[in-house]
N, C-alpha and C positions, 0 to 999 in steps of 0.2 A: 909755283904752279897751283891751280886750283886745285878746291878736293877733289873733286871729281875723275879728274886725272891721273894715270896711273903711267910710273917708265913702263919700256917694256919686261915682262916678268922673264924667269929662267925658265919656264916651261911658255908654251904657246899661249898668247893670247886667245879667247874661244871668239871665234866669226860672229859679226852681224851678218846676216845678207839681205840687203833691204831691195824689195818685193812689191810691184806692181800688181795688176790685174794681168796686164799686158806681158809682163815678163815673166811667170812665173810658171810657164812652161820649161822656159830656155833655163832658168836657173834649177827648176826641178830635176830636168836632166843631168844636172853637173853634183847632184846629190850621189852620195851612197845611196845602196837600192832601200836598207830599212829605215835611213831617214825619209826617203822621197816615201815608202807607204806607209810611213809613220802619216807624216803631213797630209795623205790620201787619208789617211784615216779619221784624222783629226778634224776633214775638210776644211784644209787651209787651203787657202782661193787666192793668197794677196792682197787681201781688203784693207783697205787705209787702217791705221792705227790698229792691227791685229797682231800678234807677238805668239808666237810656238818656240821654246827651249825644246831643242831635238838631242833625244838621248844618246849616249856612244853607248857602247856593248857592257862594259863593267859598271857603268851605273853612272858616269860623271857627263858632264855637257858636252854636246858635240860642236853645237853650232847654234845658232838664234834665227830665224827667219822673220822678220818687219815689215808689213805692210805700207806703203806710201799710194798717196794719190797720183797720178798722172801728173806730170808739169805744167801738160798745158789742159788740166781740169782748173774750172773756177773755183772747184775745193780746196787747191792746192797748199797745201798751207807748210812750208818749209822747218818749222818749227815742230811738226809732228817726232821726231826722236828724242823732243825732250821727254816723250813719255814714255822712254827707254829705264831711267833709273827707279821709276817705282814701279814695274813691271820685270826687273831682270833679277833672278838672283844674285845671291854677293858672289863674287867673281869682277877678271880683269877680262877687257873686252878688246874688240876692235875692229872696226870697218871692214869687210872682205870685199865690198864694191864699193862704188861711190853713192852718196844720196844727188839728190839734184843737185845739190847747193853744200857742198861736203861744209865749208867754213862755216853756213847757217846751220845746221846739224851740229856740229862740234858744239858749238855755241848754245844752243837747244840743249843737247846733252848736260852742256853745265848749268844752265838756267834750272832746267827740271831737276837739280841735286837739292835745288834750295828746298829747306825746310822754316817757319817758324817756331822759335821749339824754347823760347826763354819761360814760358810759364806752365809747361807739362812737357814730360819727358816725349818725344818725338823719333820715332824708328828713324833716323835718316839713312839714304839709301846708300844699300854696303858694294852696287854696281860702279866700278872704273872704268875709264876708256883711257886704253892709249892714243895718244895723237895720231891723228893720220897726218901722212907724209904732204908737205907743202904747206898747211897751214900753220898760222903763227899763230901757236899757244900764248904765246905770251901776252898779244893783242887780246886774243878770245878769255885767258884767265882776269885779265887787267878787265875787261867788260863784266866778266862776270861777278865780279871780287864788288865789283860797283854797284852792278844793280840787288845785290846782295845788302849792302849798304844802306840802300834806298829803302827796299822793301820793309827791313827791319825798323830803321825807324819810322815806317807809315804803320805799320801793322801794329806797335807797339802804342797802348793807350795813352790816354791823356794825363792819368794819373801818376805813367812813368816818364811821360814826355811834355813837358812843360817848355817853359821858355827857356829856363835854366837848363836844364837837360839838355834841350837841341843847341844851347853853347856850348855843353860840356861836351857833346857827339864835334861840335865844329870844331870844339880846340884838341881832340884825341885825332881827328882826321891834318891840323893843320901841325901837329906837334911829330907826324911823321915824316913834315918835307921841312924845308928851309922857309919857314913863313913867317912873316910878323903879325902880329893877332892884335884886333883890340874889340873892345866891348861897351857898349854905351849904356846904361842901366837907369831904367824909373826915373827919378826927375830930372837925374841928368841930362835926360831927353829933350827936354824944355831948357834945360841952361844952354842944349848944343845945337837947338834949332832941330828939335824935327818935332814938332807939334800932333802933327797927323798920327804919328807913328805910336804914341805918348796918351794921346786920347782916344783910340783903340782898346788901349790896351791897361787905363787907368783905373777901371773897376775889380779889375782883379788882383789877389791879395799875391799873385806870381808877375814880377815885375814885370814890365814889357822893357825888351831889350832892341839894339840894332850891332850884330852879330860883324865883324869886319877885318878878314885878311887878306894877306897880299902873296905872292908869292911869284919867281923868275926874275929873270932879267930886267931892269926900268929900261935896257937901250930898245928892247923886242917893242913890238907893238901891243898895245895894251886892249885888252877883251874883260868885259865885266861879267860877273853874272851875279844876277838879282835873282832871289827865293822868297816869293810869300811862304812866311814861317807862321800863321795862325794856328796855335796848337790843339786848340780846340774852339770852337765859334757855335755859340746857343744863337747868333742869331743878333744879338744885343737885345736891346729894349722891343723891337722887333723881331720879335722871338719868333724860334722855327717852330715847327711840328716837330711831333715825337720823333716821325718817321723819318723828317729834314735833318733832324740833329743825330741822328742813329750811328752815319758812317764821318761824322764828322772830328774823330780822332785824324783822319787823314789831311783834313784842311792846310796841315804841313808838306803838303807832298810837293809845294812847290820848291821848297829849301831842301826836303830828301834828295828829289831829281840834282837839284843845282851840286847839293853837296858830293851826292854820286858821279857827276860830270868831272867836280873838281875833281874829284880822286884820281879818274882820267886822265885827267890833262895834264896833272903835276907827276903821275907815276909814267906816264908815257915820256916828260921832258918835253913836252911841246914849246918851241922857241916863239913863247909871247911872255907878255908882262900879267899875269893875271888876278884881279882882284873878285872877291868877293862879297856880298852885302846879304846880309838875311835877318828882316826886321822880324824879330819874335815874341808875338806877343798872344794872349787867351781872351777871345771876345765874352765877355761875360757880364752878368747884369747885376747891377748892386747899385742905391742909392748916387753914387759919382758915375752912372754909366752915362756916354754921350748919348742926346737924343735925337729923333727927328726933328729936323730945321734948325740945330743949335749948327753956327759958323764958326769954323776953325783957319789961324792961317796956315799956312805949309813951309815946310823948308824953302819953296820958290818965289815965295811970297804970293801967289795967288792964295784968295779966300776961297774956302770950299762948305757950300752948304749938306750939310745931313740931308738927304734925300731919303735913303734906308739906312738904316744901322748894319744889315745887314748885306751889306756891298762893304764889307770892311777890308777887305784882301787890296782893294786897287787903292783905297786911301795908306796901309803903311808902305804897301810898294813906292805910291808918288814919293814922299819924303826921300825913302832909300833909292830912287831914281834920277830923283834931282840931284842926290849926291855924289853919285857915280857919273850923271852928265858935267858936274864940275871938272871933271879932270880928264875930259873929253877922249874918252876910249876909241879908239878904231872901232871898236865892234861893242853895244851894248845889247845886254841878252836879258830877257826876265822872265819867266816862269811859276807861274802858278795853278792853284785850282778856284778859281775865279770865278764860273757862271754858270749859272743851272741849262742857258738858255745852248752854250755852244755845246752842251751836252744830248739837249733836243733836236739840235741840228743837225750835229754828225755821230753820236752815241758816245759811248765811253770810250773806245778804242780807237779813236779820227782822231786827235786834236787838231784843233785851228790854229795857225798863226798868220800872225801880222808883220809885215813891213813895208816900208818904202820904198828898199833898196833891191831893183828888178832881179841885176844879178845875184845877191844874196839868197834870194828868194828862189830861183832858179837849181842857185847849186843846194839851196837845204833842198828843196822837194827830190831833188837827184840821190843826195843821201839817203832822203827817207826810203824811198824806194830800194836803195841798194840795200840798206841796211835791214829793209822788212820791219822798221820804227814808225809806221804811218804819220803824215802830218798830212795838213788838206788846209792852201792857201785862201784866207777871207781878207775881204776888204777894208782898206780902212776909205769906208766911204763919206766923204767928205757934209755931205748933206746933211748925215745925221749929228753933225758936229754943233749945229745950234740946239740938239735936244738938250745939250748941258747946261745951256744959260739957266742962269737963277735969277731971279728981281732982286734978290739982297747979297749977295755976294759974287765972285768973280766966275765959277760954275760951280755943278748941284752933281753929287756923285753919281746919282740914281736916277737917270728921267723917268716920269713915273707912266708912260704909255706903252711898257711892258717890252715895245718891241726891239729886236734887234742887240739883244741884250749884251751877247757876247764883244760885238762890232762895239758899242758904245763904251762897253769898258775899257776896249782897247784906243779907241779916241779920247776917253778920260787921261789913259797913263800917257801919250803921245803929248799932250799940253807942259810934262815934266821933262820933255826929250826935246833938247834944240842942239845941242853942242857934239853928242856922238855922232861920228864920222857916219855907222850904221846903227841901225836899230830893231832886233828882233824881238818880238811877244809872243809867248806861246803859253794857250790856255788849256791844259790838261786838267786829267779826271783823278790820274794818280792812285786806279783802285782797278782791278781784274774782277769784277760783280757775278762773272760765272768760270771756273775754271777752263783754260785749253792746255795746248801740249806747249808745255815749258813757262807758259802762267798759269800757276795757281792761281785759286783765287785768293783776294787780300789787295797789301799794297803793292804797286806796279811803278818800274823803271819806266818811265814815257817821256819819248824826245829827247835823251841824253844819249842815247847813240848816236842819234843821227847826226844833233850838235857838234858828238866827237868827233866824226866821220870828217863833218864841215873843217872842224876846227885842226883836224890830222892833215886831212890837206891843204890848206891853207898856212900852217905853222908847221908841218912837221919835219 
């Protein structure tokens, strides 16, 4: 069970009672008379995200009062109780009514326990809840335990999180299930055919790696997942701004997410075959760095001209793409933080994805939704598939007419996909840039729920 979580104690858990505009009549009524003029006093109204600890008579807590929005306000935002644990005194708690979405709530409650706290000591919150009745803790701890996972290694710098490291975070994750692990390192890269992956990642003095376990049944059907693992990216030779390169310790966030999925999937026992791939490497610039217009071939044998150096995410993914369409999965999945442009499009908290596959696409946006994990369906529009030609090689990673950025990138990886049954792309941001209730701000779980959600029903 999560931290967060508490059995029920031997003395009474102390009430939430979570509080409308609209109900806070009816429930003020069911107060003792000096909590209700306490809360008269106080001018508690029920206003979204507003919290009153109402006293008992000798001095101890009586009861919490929690403001939420209306359901059917466009405010709504079902997440608001995770801003329960840094707001509650230490003490063990417990729902005295329902929120909209009890499961979302519960959930929210453990989200918001997380702290960062490896490099200064960190209050973490001494507030528990016991489970409310019907929900499965054990699904919402198994979530949370994940995106826990995640966050820590996005938030965690480059200096601690190298290529190495995110092997060492992948084989302490894969050394608690039944998995076979392997690891592809520096020039090994080029003896085992991933070239792409190799020359990324060849200027820096921290190997570039391709990251590779398996884990379940071979008779289950087989689901991949692919994690851009770039641990840190200047840019290459094509170097960012100061400002560009600033939150670029996260540029791993697609391997976090994937890594936190996995957690998922292998602690829930979901009946599939599941592999997973996450090329790891630090784009960096040094005399051997790859440049603009130098041609590489790929694991797929197609040539791939330099366009930007700075489109490095979709070149190690292709190699670790093609390798995973060799052994043609049911379902192939990849994730990364890939494009300034689908971040212009739909902000940091939309990702985009991509597929072919109607239904696929269908049941993820149904997840998203249920799960309150946003995704928002783009096209893989086929027109913009000639912006990749290149006159010297077989295509150009980078068209250079700015637009459409996200879409192209995802038509880039699509040239490495012929053999998976299915095929999903999802291009996340992987970072919370302003704090809400139950994201901090920092690194962020995005799209591994909803994947679960897909993937729970579908295998579970």
């Amino acid at each position: 069970m999560h931290a967060a979580f508490a059995p029920a104690p031997a003395t009474p858990a102390i009430p939430i009672h979570f509080v409308t505009a609209a109900s806070w009549d009816t429930i003020a009524a069911t107060l003792p008379e000096p909590s209700r003029r306490f809360a008269q006093a106080q001018n508690f109204t029920g206003k979204a995200g507003k919290c009153l600890v109402l006293p008992a008579a000798g001095g101890d807590i009586d009861a919490v009062l929690f403001g939420l929005d209306e359901a059917t306000s466009a405010r709504h935002d079902p997440f608001q109780p995770g801003l329960l644990p840094g707001l509650l005194p230490p003490g063990v708690y417990r729902f005295a009514n329902a929120a909209h979405d009890v499961r979302l709530a519960t959930l929210a409650f453990a989200l918001g326990h997380y702290r960062f706290a490896r490099y200064r000591k960190n209050d973490a919150p001494q507030a528990r809840l016991v489970p409310p009745e019907g929900v499965d803790i054990d699904d919402i701890s198994r979530i949370a335990e994940a995106a826990r996972l995640a966050r820590d290694l996005i938030n965690t710098p480059a200096n601690d999180m190298g290529p190495a490291e995110l092997e060492a975070a992948a084989r302490d994750l894969a050394a608690g299930y039944d998995t076979s692990f392997d690891c592809v390192i520096g020039d090994d890269l080029l003896r085992q055919n991933f070239p792409l992956i190799h020359a990324v990642g060849m200027a820096s003095p921290r190997a570039p790696r391709l990251i590779d376990f398996s884990w379940g049944d071979p008779a289950h059907p087989k689901v991949t997942l692919v994690g851009k693992g770039v641990c840190f990216d200047t840019g290459g030779v094509d170097l960012k701004s100061a400002s560009g390169m600033l939150l670029m310790k996260k540029d791993m966030g697609g391997a976090a997410n994937v890594l936190a999925l996995a957690q998922m999937v292998m602690d829930a026992g979901l009946k599939l075959r599941l592999r997973v791939l996450i090329p790891a490497v630090e784009n960096s610039v040094a005399g051997d760095a790859f440049r603009p217009l130098d041609v590489f071939p790929s694991r797929k044998g197609l040539s791939v001209e330099i366009g930007n150096t700075d489109a490095e995410g979709r070149l190690v993914l292709a190699d670790a793409l093609a390798l995973a369409d060799e052994d043609k999965p049911d379902l192939l999945i990849d994730l990364g933080t890939l494009t300034g442009a689908a971040r212009v499009a739909l902000g940091p908290d939309l990702p985009p994805f991509y597929t072919g596959d109607e239904t696929l696409a269908a049941d993820l946006a149904q997840c998203a939704r249920e799960e309150r994990d946003p995704l928002w369906r783009m096209p893989l529009w086929p027109a913009y598939d000639a912006w990749l030609d290149s006159k010297v090689a077989d295509l150009n990673n980078a068209p250079s007419n700015g637009f459409a950025g996200s879409v192209t990138c995802a038509l880039f990886l699509q040239r490495f996909v012929a053999a998976a049954t299915s095929w999903l792309h999802v291009d996340i941001y992987g970072w919370t840039p302003v704090a809400k209730p139950a994201r901090p701000e920092g690194g962020e779980c995005q799209a591994a729920r909803a994947i679960f959600r897909l993937l729970s029903r579908r295998y579970g």
